[in-house]
C-alpha positions in Angstrom: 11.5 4.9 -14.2 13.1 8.4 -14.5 14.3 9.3 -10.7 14.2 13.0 -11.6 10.0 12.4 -12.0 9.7 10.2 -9.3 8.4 11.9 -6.0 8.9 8.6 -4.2 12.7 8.3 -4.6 14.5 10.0 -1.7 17.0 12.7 -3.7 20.5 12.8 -1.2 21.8 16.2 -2.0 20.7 19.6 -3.0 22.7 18.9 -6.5 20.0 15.4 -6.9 17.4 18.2 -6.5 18.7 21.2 -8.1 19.0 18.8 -10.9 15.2 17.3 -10.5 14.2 21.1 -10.8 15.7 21.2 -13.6 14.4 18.5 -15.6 10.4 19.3 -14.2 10.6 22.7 -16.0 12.2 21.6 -19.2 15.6 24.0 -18.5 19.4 23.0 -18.5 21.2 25.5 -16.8 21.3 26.5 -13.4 21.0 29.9 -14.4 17.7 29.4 -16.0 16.3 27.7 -12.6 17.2 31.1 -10.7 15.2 33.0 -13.3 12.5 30.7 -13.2 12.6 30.8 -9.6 13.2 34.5 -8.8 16.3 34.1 -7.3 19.8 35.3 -8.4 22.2 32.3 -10.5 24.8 32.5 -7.7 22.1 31.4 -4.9 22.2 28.3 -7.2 25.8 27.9 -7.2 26.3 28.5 -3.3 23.3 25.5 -2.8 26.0 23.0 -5.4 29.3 23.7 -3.9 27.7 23.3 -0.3 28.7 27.5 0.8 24.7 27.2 1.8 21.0 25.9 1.8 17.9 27.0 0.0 15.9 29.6 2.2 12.1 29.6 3.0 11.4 30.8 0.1 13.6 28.8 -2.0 12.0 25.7 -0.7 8.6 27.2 -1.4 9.5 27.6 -4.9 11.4 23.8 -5.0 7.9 22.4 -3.5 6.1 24.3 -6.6 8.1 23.0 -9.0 9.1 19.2 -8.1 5.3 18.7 -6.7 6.8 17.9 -3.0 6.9 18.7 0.3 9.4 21.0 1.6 9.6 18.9 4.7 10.4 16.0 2.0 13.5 18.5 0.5 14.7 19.1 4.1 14.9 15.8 4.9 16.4 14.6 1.6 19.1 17.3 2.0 19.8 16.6 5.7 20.3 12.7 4.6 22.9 12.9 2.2 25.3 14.7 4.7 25.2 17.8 3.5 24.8 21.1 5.8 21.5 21.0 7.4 18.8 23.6 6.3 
């Protein structure tokens, strides 16, 4: 079983879901993600090196594209001991 397609396998940190993103629309760079999402690449880079969280409106688009809650991405992210949303 692929983890990145699973929705029952509890990502622990925004890179586990930038990275599941990734893989659901068929894209391998972070920069293509922002586009896809409307957001600019560096939001992207801030979210990996742990400067920030995704927004409301990030999380809307990360529920769109991984097929889960937000509440789910939330609580993933606050889990793996990263800075809390």
């Amino acid at each position: 079983m692929d983890v990145y397609t699973c929705r029952r396998v509890m990502m622990e940190t925004i890179n586990e879901i930038v990275n599941a993103a990734l893989v659901k629309i068929e894209k391998e760079s972070d920069r293509q993600l922002a586009l896809h999402m409307g957001i600019s690449p560096q939001t992207v880079s801030n979210w990996r090196s742990g400067r920030n969280a995704p927004d409301n409106y990030a999380l809307m688009e990360l529920q769109k594209i991984l097929g889960m809650d937000a509440r789910e991405i939330v609580a993933s992210v606050r889990s793996g001991g990263r800075r809390p949303l």
